[in-house]
C-alpha positions as CSV (number, residue, x, y, z in Angstrom):
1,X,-70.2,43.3,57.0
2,X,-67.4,45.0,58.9
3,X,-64.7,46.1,57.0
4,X,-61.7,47.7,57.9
5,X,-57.9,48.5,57.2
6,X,-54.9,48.2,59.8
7,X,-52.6,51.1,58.8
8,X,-50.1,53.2,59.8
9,X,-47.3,55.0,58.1
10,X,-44.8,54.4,60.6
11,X,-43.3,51.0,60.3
12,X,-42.7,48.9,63.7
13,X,-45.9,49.5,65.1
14,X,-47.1,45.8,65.2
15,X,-49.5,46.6,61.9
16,X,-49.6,42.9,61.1
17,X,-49.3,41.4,64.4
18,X,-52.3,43.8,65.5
19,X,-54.4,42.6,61.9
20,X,-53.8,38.9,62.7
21,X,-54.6,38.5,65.9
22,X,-58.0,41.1,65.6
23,X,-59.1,38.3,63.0
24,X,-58.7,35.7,65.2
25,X,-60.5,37.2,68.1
26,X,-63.5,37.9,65.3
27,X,-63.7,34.1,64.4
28,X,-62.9,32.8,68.1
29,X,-66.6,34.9,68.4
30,X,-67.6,32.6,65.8
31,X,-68.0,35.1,62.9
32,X,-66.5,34.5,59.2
33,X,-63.5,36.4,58.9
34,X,-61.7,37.4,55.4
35,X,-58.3,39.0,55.4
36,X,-56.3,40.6,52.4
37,X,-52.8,41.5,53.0
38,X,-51.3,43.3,50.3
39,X,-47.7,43.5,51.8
40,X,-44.8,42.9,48.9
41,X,-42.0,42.2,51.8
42,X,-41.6,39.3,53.1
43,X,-42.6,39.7,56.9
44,X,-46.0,39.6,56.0
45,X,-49.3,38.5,57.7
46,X,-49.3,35.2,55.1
47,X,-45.8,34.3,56.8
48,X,-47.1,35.0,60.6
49,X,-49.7,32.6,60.4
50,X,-48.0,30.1,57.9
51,X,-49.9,30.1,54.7
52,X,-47.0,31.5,52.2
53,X,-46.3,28.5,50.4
54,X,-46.5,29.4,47.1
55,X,-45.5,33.1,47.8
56,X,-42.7,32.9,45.4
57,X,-44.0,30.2,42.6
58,X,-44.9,32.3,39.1
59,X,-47.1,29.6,38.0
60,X,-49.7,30.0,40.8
61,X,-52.2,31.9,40.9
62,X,-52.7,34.8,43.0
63,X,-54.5,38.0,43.7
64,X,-52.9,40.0,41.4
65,X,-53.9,37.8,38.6
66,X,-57.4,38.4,39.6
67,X,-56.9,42.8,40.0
68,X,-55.8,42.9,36.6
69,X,-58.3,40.0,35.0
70,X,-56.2,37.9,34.1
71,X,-56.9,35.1,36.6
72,X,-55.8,30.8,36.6
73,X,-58.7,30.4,38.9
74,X,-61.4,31.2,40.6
75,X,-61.5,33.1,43.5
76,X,-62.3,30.9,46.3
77,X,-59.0,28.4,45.3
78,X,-56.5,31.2,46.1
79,X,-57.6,31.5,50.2
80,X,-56.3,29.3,52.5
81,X,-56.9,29.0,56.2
82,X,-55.0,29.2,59.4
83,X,-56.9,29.6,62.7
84,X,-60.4,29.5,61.9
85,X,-59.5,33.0,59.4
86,X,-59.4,32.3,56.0
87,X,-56.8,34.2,54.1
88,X,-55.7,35.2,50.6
89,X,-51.8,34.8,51.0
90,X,-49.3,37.4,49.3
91,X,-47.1,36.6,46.5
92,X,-44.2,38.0,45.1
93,X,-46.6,39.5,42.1
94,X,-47.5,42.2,44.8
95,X,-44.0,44.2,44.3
96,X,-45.3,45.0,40.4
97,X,-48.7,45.6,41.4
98,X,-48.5,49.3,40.6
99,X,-46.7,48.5,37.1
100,X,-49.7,46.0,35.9
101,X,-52.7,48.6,37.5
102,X,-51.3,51.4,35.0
103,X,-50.6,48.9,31.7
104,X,-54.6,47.9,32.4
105,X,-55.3,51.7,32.8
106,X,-53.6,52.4,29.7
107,X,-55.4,50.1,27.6
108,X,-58.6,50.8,28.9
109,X,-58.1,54.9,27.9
110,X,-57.1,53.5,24.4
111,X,-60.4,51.8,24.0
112,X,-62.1,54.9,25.4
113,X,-63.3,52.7,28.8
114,X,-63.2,54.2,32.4
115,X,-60.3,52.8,34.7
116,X,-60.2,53.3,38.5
117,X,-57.0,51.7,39.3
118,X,-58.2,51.9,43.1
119,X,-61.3,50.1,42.8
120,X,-60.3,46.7,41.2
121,X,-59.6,45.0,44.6
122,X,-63.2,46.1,45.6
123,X,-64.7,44.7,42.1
124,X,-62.6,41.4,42.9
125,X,-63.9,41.4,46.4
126,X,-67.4,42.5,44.9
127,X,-67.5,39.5,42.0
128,X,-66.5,37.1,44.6
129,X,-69.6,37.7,46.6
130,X,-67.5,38.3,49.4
131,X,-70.2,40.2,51.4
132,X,-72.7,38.0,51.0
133,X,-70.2,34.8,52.9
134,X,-68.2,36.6,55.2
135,X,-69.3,39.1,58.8
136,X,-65.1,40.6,58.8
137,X,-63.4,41.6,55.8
138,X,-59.6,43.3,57.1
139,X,-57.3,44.6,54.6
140,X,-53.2,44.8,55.5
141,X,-50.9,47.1,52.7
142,X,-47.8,47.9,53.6
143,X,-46.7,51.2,55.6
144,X,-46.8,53.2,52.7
145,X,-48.7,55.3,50.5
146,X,-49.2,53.1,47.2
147,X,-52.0,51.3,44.9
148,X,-52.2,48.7,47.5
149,X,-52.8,50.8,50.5
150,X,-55.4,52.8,48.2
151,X,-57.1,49.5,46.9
152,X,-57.6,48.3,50.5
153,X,-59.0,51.8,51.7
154,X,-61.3,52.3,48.6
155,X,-62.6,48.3,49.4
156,X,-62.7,48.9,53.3
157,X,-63.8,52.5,53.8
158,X,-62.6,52.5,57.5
159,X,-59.2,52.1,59.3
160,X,-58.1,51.1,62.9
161,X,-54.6,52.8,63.6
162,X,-51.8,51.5,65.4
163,X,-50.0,54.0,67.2
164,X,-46.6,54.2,68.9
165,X,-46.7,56.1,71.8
166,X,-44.2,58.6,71.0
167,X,-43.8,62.0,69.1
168,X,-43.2,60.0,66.1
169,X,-46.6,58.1,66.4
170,X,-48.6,61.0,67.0
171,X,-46.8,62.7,63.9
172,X,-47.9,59.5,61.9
173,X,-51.9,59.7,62.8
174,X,-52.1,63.0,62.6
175,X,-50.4,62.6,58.5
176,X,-53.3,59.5,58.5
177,X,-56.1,61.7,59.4
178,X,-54.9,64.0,56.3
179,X,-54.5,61.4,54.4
180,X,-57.5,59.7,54.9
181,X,-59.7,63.4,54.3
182,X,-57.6,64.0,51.3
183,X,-58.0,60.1,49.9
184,X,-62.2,60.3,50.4
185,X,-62.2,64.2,48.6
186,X,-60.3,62.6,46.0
187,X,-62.4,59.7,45.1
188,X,-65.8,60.7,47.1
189,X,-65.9,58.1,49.3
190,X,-66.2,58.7,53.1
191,X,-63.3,57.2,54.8
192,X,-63.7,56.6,58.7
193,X,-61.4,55.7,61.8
194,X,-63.0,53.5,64.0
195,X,-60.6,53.5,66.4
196,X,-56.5,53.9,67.3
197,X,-54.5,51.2,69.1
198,X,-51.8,52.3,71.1
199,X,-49.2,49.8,72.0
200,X,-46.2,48.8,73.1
201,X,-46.8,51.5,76.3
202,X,-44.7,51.2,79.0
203,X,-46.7,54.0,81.0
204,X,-44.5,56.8,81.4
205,X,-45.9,60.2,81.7
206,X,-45.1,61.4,78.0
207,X,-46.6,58.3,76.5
208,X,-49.8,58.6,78.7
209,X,-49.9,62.3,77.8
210,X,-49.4,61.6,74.4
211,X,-52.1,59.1,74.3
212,X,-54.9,61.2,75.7
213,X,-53.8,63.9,72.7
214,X,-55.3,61.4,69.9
215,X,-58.3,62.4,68.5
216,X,-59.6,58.9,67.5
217,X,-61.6,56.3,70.2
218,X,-59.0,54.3,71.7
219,X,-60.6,50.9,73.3
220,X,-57.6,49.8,74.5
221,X,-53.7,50.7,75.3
222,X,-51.6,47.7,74.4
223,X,-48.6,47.5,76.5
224,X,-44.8,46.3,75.6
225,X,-45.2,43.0,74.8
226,X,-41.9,41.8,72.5
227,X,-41.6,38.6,73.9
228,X,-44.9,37.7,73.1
229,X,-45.5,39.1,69.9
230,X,-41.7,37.4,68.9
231,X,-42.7,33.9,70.0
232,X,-45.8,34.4,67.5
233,X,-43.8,35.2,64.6
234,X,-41.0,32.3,65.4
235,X,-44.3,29.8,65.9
236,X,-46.1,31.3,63.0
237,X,-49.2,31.3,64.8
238,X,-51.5,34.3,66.5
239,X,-50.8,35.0,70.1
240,X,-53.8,33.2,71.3
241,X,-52.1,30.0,69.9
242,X,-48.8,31.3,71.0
243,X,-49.8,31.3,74.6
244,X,-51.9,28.2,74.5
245,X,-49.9,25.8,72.8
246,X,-46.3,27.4,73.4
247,X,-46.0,29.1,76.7
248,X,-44.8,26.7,79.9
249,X,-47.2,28.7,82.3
250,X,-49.9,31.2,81.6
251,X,-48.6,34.9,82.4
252,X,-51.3,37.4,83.8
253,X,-50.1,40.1,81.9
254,X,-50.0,38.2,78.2
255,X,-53.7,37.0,79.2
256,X,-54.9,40.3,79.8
257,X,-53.3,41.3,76.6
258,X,-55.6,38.6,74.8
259,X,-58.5,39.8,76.7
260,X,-57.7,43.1,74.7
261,X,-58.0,41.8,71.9
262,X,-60.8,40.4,72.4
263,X,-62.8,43.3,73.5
264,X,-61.3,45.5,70.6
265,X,-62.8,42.8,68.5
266,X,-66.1,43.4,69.6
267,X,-65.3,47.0,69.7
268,X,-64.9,46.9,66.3
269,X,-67.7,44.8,65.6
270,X,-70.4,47.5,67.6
271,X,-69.0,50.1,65.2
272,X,-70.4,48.0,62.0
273,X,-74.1,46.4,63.8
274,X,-72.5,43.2,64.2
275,X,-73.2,41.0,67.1
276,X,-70.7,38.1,67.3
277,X,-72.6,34.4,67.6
278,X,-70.3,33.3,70.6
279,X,-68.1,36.0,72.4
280,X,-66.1,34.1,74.4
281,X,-64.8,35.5,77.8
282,X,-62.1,38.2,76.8
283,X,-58.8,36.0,76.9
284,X,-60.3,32.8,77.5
285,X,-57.8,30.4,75.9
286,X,-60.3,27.2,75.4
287,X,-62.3,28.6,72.2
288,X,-62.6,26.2,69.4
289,X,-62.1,27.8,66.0
């Protein structure tokens, strides 16, 4: 299975807009594609593509219930689906998600039991057999350092950075890179990088220059593009959908930009021994999912 985690400490980097829309090129390739977000706020991935329904209902069960086992459920009820990626939506139980990992470490160290507070979305993931039913497992915390970011690394083991092509960007992955060394010393695991997206570029010779100073793979350089990435969040869809079903006329430049992210999907999915069923041509727009 290929497993990995968008993140990047800098906020407005297109972090979830990058997440979504790399699991939708996976299952337009026709693989099985699981993604966790595990952002408190409210612009989340679960709102992007429209599956945030019972985000803020305390009766419903969620994935919180299940990290701290004390689930309503089983595991396959909480995931929903939204362009042929299945998805365990956020809820607002994520913002306290810190608060219930240390009361369940607490009473484990009273009984005398072992607690890793940053392995319980792995066990979840693990107990759920998720391996065994899905090719693509993607993880999306928010931009900070906290139990959710280090529940996604510890279940993931690899990230794929966005950047923003400017000093503070390149200030943000290099603070990853540390944090990623210090994260796998700390709990020997090995933590990789499979690869940095740069985007919103609008070419000029610092940003290029900046770029070429990364030390990760870069498959492609994503450049500016608001309007489509806005008209996906308004639509709540992925920008494949976006450009299919909302757009008046097909732009070259926003079908290249699929094509992108297309081919960092199977990027991605060389990096783990995974070849996808169906590639379809990078940014053809009449896949069925």
């Amino acid at each position: 299975m290929l497993s990995y985690t968008v993140y990047s400490e800098a906020g407005g980097v297109g972090k979830t807009s990058l997440t979504a829309n790399l699991a939708v090129a996976h299952a337009r390739a026709g693989l099985d594609v699981l993604v966790v977000p595990l952002d408190p706020q409210d612009g989340d991935l679960s709102r992007l593509l429209g599956v945030d329904d019972d985000r803020a209902d305390g009766d419903a069960d969620n994935l919180v219930r299940h990290m701290v086992q004390s689930p309503r459920g089983e595991f396959e009820d909480l995931i929903r689906t939204a362009e042929g990626v299945d998805i365990i939506p956020e809820h607002n139980m994520l913002s306290d998600l810190s608060d219930f990992l240390d009361r369940e470490q607490k009473q484990a160290e009273t009984l005398g039991d072992a607690y890793n507070i940053y392995a319980q979305l792995q066990r979840v993931l693990q107990d759920a057999g998720v391996a065994d039913h899905y090719d693509v497992l993607i993880c999306d915390p928010p931009a900070t350092e906290s139990d959710h970011l280090y529940n996604a690394i510890y279940a993931t083991r690899n990230l794929v950075i966005p950047v923003e092509p400017s000093a503070k960007g390149q200030a943000s992955v290099e603070g990853l890179e540390e944090l990623a060394t210090n994260f796998a010393g700390q709990l020997n695991i090995e933590v990789g990088v499979l690869g940095a997206v740069p985007n919103g570029v609008k070419n000029t010779s610092d940003q290029k220059e900046m770029i070429d100073e990364i030390a990760f793979s870069t498959p492609e350089v994503i450049g500016d593009r608001t309007s489509l990435l806005e008209g996906s969040w308004k639509q709540q869809c992925s920008a494949f959908r976006y450009v299919q079903k909302y757009r008046d006329r097909q732009r070259d430049y926003e079908i290249e930009t699929l094509a992108q992210l297309d081919r960092i999907a199977r990027y991605l999915e060389e990096q783990a021994g995974i070849e996808a069923p169906n590639p379809p041509e990078p940014g053809t727009l009449e896949v069925a999912v």
